[in-house]
Backbone as CSV, one residue per row, in Angstrom:
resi,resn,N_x,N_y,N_z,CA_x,CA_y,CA_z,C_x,C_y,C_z
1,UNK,10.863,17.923,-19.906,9.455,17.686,-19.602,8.896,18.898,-18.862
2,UNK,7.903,19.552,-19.546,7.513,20.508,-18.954,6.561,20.457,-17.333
3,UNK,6.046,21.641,-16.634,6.005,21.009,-15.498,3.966,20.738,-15.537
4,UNK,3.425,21.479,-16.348,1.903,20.546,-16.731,1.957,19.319,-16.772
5,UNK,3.034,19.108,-17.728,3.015,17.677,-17.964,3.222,16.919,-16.547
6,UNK,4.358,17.402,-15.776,4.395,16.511,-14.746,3.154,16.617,-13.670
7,UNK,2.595,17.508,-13.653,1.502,17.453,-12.756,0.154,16.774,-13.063
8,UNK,0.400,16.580,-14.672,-0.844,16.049,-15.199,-0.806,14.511,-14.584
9,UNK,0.587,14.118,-14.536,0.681,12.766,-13.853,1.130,12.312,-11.957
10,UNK,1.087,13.564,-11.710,1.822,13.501,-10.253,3.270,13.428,-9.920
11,UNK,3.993,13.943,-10.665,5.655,13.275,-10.857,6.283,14.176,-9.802
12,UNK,7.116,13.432,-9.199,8.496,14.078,-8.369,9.270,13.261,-8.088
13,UNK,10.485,13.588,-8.983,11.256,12.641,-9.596,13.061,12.294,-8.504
14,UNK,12.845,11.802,-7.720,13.843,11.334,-7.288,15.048,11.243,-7.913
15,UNK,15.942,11.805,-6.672,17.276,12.207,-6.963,17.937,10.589,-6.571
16,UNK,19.234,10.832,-7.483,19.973,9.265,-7.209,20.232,8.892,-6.303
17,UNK,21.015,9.874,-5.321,21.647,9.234,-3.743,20.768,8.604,-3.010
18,UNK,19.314,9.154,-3.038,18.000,8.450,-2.892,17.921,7.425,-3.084
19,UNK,17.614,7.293,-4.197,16.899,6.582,-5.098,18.097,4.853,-4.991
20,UNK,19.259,4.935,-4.762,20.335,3.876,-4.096,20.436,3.421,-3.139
21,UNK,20.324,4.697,-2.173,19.475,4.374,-0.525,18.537,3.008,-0.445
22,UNK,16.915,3.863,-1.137,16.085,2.919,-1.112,16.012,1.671,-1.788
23,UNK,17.059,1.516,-2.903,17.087,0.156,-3.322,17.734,-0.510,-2.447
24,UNK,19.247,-0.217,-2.000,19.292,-0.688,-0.829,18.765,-1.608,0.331
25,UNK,17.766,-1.104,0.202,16.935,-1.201,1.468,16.067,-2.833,0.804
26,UNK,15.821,-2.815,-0.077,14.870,-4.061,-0.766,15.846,-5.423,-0.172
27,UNK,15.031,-5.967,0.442,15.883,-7.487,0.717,15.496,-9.019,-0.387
28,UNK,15.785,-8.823,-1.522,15.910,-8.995,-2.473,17.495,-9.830,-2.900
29,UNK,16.329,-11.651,-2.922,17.922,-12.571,-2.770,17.787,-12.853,-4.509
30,UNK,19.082,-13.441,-4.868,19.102,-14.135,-6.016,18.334,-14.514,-6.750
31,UNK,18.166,-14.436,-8.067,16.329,-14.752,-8.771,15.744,-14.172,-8.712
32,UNK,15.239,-13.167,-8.310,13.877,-12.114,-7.834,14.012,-11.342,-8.793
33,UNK,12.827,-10.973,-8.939,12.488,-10.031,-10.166,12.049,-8.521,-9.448
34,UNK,11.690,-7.899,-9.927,11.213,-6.584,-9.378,10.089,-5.890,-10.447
35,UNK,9.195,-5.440,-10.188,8.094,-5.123,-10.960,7.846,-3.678,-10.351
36,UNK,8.304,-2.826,-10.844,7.978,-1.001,-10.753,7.002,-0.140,-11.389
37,UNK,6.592,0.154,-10.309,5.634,1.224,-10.570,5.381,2.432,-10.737
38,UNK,5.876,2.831,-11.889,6.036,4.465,-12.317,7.319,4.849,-11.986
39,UNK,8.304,4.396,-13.132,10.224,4.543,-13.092,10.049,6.351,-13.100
40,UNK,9.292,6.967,-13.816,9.797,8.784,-14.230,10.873,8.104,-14.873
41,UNK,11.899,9.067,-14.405,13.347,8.761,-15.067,14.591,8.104,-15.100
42,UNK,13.843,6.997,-14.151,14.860,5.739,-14.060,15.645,5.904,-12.666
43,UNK,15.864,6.618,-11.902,16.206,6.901,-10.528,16.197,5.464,-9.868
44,UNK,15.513,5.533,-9.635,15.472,4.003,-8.856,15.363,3.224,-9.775
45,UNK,15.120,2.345,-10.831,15.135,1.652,-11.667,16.954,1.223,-12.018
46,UNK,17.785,2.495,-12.070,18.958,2.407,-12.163,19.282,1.108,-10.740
47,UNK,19.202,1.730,-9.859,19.423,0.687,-8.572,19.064,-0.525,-8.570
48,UNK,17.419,-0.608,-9.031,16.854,-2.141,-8.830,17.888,-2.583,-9.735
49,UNK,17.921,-2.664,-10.903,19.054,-3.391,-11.804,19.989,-3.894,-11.764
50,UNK,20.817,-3.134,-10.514,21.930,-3.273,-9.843,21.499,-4.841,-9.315
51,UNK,20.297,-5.072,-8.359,20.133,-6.321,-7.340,19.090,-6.933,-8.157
52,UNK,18.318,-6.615,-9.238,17.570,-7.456,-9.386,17.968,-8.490,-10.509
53,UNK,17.515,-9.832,-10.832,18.021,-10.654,-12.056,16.828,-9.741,-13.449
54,UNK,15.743,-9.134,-13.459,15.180,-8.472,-14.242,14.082,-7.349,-13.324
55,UNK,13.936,-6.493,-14.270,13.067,-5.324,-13.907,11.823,-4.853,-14.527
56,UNK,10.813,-4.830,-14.275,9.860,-4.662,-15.071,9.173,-3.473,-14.553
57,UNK,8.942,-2.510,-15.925,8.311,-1.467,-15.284,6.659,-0.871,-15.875
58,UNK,6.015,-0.550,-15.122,4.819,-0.175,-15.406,4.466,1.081,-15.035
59,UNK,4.525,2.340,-16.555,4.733,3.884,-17.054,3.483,4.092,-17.583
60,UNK,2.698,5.130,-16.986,1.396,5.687,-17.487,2.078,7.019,-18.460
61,UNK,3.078,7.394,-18.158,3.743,8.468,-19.243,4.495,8.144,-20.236
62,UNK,4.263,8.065,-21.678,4.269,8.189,-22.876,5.864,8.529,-22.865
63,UNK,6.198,9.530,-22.228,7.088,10.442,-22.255,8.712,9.883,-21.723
64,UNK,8.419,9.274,-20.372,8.827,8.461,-19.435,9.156,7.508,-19.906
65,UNK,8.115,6.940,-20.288,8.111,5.431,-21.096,9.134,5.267,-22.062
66,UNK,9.379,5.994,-22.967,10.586,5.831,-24.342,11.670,6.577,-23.509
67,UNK,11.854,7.185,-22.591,12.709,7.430,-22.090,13.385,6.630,-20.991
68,UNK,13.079,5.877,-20.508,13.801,4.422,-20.003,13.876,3.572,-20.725
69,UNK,12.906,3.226,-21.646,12.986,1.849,-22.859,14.973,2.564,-23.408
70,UNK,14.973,3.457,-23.155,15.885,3.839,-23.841,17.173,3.984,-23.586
71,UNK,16.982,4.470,-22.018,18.214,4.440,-21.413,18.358,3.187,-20.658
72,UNK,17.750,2.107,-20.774,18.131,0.745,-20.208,17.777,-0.316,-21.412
73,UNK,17.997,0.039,-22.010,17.917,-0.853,-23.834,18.857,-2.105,-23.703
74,UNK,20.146,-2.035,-22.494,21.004,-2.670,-22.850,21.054,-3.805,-21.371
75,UNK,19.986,-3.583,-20.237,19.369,-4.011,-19.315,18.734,-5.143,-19.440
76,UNK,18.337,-6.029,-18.161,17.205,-6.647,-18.161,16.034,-5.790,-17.861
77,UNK,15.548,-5.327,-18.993,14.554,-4.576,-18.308,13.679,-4.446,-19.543
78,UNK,12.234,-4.792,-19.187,11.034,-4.294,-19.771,10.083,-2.823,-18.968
79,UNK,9.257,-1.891,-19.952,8.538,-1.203,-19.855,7.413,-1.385,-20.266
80,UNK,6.364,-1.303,-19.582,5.098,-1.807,-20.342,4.074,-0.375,-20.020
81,UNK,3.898,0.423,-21.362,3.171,1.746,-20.846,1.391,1.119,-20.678
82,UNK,1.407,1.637,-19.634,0.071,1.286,-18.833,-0.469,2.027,-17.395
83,UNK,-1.735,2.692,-17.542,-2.327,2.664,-16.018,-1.821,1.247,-15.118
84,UNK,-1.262,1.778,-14.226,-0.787,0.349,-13.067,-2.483,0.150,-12.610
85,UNK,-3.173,0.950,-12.314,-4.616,0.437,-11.940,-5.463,-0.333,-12.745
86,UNK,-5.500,-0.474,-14.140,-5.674,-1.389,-15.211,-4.636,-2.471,-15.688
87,UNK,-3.704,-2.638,-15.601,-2.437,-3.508,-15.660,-3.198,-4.985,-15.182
88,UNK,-2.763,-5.798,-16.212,-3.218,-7.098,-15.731,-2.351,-7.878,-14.687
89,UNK,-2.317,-7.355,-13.440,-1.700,-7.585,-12.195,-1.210,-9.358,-11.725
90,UNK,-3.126,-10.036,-11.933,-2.944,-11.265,-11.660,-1.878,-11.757,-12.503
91,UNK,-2.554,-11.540,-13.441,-1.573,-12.468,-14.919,-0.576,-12.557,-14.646
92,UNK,0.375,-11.040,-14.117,1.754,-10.815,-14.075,2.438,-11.847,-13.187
93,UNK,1.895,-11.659,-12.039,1.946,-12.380,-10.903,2.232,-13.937,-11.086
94,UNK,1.240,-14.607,-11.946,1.738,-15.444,-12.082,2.286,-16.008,-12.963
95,UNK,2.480,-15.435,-13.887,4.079,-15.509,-14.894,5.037,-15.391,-14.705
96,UNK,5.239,-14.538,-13.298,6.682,-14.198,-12.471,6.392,-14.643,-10.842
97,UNK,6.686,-15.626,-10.563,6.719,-16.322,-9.001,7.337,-15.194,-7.923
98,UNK,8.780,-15.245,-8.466,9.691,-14.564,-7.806,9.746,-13.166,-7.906
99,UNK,8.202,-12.719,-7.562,8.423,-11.016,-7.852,8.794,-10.007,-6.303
100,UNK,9.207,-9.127,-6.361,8.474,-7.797,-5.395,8.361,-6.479,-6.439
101,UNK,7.609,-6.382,-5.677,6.481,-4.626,-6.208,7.719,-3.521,-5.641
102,UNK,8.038,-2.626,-6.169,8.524,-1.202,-5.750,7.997,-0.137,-6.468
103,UNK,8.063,1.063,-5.860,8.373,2.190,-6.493,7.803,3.516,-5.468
104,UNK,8.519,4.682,-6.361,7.977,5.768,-6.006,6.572,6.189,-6.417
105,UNK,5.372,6.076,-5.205,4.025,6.018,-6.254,3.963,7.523,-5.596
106,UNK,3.026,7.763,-7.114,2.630,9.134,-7.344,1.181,9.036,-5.962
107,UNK,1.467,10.580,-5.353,0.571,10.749,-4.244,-1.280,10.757,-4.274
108,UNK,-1.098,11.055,-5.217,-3.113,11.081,-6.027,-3.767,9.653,-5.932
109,UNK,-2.835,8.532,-5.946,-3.044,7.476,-6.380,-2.924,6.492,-5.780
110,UNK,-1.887,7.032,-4.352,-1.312,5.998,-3.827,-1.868,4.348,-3.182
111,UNK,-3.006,5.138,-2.280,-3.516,4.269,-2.002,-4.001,3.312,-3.010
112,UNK,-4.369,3.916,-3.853,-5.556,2.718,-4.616,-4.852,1.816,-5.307
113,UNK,-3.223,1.906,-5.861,-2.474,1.197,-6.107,-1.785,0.110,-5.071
114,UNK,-1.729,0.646,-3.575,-1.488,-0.136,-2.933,-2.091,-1.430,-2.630
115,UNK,-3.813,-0.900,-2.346,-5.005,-1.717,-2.359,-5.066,-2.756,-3.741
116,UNK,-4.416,-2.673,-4.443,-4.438,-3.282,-5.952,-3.391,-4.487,-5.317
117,UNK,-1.763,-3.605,-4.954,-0.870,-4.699,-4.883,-1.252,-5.591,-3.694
118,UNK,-1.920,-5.355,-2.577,-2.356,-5.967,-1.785,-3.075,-7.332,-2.301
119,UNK,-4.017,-7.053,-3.253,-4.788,-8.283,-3.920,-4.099,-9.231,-4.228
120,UNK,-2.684,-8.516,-4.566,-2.209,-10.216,-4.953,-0.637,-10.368,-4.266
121,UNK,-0.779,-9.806,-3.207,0.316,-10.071,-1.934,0.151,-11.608,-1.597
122,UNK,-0.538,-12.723,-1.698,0.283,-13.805,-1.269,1.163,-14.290,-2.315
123,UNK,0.858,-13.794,-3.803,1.643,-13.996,-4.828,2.850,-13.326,-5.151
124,UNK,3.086,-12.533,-4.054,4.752,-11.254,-4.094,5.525,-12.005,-2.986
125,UNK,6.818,-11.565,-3.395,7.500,-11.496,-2.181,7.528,-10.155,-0.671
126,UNK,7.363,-9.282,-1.745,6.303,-8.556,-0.786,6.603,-7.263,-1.634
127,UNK,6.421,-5.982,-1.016,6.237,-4.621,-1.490,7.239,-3.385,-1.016
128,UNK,7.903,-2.844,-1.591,8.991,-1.567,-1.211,7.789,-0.194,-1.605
129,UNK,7.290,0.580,-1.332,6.739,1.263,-1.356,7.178,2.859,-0.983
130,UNK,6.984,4.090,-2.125,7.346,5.296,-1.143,6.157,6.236,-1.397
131,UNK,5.467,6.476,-0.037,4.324,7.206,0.120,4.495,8.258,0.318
132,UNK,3.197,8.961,0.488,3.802,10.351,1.280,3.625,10.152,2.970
133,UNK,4.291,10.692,3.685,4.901,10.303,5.300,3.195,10.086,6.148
134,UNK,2.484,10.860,5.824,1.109,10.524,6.388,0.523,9.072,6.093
135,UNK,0.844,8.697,4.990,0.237,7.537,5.001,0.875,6.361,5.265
136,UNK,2.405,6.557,5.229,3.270,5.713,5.736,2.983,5.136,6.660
137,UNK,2.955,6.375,7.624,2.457,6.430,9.470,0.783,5.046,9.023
138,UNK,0.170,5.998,8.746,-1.151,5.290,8.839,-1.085,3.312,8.413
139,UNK,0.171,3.296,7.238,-0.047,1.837,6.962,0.331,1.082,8.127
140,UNK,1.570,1.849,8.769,2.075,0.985,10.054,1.776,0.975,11.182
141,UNK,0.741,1.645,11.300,-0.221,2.112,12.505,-0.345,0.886,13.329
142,UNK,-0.419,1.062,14.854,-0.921,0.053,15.404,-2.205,0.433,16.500
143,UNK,-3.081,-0.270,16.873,-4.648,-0.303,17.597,-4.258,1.119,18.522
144,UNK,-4.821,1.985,18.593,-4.330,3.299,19.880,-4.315,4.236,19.049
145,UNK,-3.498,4.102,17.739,-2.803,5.035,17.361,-3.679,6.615,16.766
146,UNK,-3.394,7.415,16.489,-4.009,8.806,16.183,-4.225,8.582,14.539
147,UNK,-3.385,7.413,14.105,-2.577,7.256,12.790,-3.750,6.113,12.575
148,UNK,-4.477,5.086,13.471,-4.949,3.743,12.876,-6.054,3.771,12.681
149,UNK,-6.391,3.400,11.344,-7.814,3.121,10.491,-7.667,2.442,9.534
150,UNK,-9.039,2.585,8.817,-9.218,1.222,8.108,-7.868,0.824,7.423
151,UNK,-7.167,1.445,6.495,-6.163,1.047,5.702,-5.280,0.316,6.594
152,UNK,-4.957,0.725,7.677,-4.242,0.413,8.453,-4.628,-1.389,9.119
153,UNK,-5.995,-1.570,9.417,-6.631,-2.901,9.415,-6.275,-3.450,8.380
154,UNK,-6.607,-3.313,7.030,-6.454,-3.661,5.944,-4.894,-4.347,5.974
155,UNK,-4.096,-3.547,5.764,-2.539,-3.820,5.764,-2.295,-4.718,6.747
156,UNK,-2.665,-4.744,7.982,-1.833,-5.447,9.002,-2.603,-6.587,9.083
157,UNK,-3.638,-7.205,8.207,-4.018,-8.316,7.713,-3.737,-9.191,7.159
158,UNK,-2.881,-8.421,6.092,-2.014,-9.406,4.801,-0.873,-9.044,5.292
159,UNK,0.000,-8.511,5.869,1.628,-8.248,6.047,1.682,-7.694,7.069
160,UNK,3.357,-8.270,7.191,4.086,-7.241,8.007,4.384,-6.426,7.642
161,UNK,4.348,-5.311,8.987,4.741,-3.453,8.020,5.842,-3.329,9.111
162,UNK,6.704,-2.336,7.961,8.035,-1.806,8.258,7.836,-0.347,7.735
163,UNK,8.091,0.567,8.420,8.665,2.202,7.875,10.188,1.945,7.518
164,UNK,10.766,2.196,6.857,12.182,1.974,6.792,12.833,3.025,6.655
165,UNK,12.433,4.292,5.897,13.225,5.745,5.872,12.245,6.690,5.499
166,UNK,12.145,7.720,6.138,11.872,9.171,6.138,12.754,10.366,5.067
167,UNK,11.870,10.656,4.211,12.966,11.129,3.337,11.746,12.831,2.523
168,UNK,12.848,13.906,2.684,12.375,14.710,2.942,12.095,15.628,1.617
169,UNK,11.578,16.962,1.350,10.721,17.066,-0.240,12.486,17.567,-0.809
170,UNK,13.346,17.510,0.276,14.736,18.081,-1.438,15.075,17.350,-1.787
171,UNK,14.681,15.789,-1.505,15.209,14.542,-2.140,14.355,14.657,-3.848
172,UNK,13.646,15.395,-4.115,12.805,15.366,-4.812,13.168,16.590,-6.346
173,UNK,12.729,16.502,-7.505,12.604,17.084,-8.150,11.243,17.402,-9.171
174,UNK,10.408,18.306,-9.216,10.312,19.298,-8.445,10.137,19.116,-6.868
175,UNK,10.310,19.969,-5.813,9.837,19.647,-4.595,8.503,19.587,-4.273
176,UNK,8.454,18.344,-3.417,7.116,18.685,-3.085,6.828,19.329,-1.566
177,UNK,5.412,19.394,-1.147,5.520,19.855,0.216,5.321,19.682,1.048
178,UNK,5.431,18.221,1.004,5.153,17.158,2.364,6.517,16.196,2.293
179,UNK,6.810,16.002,3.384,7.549,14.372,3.418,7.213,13.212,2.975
180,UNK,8.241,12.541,2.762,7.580,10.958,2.198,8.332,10.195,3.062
181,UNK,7.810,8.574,2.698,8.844,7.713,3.486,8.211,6.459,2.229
182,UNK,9.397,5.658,2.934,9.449,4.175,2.404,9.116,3.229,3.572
183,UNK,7.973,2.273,3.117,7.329,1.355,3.712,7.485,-0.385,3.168
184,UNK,8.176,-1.470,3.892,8.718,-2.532,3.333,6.872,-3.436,4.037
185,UNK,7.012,-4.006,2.636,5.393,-4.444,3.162,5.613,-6.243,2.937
186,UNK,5.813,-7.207,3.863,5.673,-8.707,3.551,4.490,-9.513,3.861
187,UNK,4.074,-10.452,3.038,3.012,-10.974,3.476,3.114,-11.562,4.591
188,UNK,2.285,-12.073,5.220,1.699,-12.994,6.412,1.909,-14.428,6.126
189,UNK,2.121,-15.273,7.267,2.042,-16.521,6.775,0.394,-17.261,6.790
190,UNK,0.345,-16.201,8.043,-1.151,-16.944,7.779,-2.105,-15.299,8.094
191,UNK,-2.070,-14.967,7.012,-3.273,-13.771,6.684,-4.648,-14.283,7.897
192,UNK,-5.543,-12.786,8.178,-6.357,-12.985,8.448,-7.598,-13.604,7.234
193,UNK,-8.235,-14.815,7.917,-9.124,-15.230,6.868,-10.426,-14.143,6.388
194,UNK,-10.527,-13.318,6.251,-11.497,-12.602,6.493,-12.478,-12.693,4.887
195,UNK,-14.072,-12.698,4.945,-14.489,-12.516,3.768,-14.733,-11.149,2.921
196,UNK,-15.306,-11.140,1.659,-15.145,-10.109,0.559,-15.479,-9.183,1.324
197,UNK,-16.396,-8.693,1.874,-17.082,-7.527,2.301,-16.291,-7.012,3.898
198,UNK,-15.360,-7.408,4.014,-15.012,-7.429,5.682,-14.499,-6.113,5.766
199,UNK,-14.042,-5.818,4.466,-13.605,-4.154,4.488,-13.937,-3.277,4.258
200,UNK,-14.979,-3.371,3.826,-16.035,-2.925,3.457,-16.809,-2.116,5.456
201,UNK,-17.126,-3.487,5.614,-17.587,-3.270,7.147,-16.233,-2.267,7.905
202,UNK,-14.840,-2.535,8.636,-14.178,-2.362,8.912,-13.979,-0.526,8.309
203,UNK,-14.056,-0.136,7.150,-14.823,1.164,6.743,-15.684,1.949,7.203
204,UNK,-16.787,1.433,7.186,-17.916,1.696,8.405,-17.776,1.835,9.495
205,UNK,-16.787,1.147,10.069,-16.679,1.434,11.437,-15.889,2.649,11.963
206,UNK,-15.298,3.084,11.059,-14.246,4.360,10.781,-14.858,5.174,10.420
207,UNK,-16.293,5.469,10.021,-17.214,6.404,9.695,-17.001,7.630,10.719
208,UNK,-16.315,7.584,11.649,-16.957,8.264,13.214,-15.639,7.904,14.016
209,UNK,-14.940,7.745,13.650,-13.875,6.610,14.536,-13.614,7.379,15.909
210,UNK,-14.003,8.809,16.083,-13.446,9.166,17.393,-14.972,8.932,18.651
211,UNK,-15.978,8.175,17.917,-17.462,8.411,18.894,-17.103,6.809,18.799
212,UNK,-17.832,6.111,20.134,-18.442,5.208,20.391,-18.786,4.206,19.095
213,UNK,-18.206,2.915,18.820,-19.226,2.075,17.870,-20.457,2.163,18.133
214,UNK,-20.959,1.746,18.803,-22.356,1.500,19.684,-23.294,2.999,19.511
215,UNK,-22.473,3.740,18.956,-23.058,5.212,18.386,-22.584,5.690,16.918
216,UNK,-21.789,5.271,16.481,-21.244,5.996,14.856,-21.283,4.423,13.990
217,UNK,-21.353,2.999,14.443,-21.727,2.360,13.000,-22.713,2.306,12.293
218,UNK,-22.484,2.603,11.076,-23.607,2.888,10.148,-24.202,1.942,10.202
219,UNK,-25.606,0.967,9.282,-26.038,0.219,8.575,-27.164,-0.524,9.285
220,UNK,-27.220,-2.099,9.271,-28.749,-1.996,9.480,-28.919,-2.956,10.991
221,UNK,-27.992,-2.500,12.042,-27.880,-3.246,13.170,-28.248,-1.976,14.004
222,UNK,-29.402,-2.363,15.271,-29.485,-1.375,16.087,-28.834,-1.082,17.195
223,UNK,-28.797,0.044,17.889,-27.525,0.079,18.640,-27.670,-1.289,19.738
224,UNK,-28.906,-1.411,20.782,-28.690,-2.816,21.216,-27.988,-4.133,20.438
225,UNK,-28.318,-4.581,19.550,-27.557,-5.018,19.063,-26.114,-4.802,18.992
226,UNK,-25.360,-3.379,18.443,-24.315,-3.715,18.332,-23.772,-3.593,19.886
227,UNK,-24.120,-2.571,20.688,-23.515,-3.124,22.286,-23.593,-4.587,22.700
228,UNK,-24.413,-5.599,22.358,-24.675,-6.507,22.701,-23.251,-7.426,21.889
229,UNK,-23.255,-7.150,20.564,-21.871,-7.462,20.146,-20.408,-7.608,20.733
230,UNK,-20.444,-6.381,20.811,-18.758,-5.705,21.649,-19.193,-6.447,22.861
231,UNK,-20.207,-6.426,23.870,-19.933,-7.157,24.533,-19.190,-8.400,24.644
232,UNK,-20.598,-9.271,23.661,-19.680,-11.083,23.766,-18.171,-11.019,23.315
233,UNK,-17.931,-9.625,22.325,-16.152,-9.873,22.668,-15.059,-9.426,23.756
234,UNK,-16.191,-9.070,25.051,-15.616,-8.976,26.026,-14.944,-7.649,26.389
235,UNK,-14.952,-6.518,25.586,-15.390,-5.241,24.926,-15.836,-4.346,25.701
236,UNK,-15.221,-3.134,26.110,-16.213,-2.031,26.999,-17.186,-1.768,25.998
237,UNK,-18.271,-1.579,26.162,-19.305,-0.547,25.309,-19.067,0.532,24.585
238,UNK,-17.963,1.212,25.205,-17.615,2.182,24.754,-16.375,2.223,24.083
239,UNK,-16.267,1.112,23.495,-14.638,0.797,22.629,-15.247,1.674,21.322
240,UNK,-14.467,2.022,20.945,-13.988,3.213,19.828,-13.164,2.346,18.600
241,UNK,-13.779,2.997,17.251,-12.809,1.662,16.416,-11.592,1.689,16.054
242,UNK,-11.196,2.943,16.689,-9.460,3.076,16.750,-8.947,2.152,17.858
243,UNK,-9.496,1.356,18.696,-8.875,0.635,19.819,-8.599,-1.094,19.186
244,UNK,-9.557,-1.227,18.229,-10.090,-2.789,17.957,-8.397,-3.003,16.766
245,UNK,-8.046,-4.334,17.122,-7.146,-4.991,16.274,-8.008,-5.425,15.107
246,UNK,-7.139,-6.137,14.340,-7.820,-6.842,13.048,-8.454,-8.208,13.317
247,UNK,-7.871,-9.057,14.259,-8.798,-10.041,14.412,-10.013,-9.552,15.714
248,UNK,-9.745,-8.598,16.323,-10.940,-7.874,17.005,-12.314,-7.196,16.100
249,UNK,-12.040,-6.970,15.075,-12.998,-6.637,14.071,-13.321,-7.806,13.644
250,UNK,-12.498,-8.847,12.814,-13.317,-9.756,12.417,-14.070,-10.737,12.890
251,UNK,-13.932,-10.850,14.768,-14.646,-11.168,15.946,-16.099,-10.198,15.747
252,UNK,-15.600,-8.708,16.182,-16.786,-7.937,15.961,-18.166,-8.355,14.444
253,UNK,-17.398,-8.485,13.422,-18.122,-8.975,12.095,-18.849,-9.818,12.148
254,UNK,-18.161,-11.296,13.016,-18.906,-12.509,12.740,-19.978,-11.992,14.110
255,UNK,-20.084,-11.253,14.471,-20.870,-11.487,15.945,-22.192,-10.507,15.249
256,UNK,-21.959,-9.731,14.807,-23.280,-8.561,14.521,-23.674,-9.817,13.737
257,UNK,-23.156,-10.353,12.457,-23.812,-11.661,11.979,-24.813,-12.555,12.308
258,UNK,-24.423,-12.972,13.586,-25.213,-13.753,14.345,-26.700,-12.861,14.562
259,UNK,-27.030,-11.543,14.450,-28.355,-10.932,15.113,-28.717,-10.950,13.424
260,UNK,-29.851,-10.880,13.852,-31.362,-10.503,12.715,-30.789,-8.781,12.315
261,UNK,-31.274,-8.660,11.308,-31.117,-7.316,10.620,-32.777,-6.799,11.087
């Protein structure tokens, strides 16, 4: 595979000792299925197989694609070539009870695939994930951190977050030039209830995240108002939205609510 090609898709293709490591790491009992996201060349796919009762993988490369259909022909294992961001996710989900999500996701993309598997995290057993190390940090971020914003709200809404290994660009083929890590993501038992738009807001508030709310939220509340907010949650004025937890925002949400636009 030439190396256009791999860049046309984001590829850096994990070496085995790796790639055993992090299966490893999946706590993944009897029955469970595993649903992967972008095998490359079977690296980790080899492993899940090892622990999983079936494997299912989802390959935006053509290339990739007949090249695991091929070398696991004799596997439980399906390939289904597809954008994972178009992939009919729900459906999957619930045709397979007993799933978890893994893989090595390509860095261009990461997030927005995560934000995808998130949608239907009460329907997983949960998520093995390998990011690149910046965003790792950021999913497991907690209120203080240099690292915590919206994604970081987002995540610690629906699951518990785990970093589980730090793993560095010679694990990699080609190298890349950042670190990555692996992030074990489980749902919540009881998620924050929050509605459609809450992240939307929680976004906004990250507009500015190192100034004052009461000075950097966008939209159509005036600053009295929103000081008047942070107040009733008991709130310096000058709380910053790197300080606020997730049910501290969705306190903050329902309260600007309450004022007139």
């Amino acid at each position: 595979m030439d190396r256009n090609h791999r860049r046309r898709f984001g590829q850096n293709f994990l070496d085995d000792a790796m790639a055993h490591a992090i299966a490893s790491d999946l706590p993944i009992s009897s029955g469970e299925e595993v649903l992967e996201i972008g095998p490359g060349h079977g690296a980790l796919t080899r492993h899940l197989l090892q622990r999983a009762d079936h494997v299912t993988s989802v390959e935006i490369d053509p290339e990739c694609a007949a090249l695991v259909r091929q070398q696991f022909a004799s596997k439980p294992f399906t390939c289904i070539e597809s954008d994972f961001l178009t992939f009919d996710l729900p459906a999957f989900c619930a045709d397979h009870p007993h799933l978890w999500a893994a893989g090595n996701l390509p860095y261009n993309v990461a997030t927005a695939i995560l934000v995808r598997l998130l949608s239907e995290i009460t329907h997983l057993r949960g998520i093995m994930a390998m990011v690149q190390y910046e965003v790792a940090l950021r999913l497991c971020a907690q209120p203080g951190s240099s690292d915590y914003g919206s994604l970081s709200v987002l995540v610690a809404s629906h699951c518990e977050r785990t970093l589980l290994r730090k793993v560095g660009p010679e694990n990699f083929t080609p190298r890349p030039n950042v670190d990555s890590a692996t992030v074990l993501l489980t749902p919540l038992a009881h998620p924050l209830p929050a509605p459609p738009d809450f992240f939307d807001f929680v976004q906004s508030c990250f507009t500015h995240k190192r100034k004052r709310l009461a000075n950097s939220l966008p939209g159509p509340w005036p600053k009295p108002t929103i000081e008047a907010a942070i107040a009733q949650l008991g709130l310096s004025t000058n709380a910053r939205a790197e300080e606020l937890s997730p049910q501290q925002f969705l306190d903050f949400y329902y309260q600007l609510k309450q004022f007139p636009t």
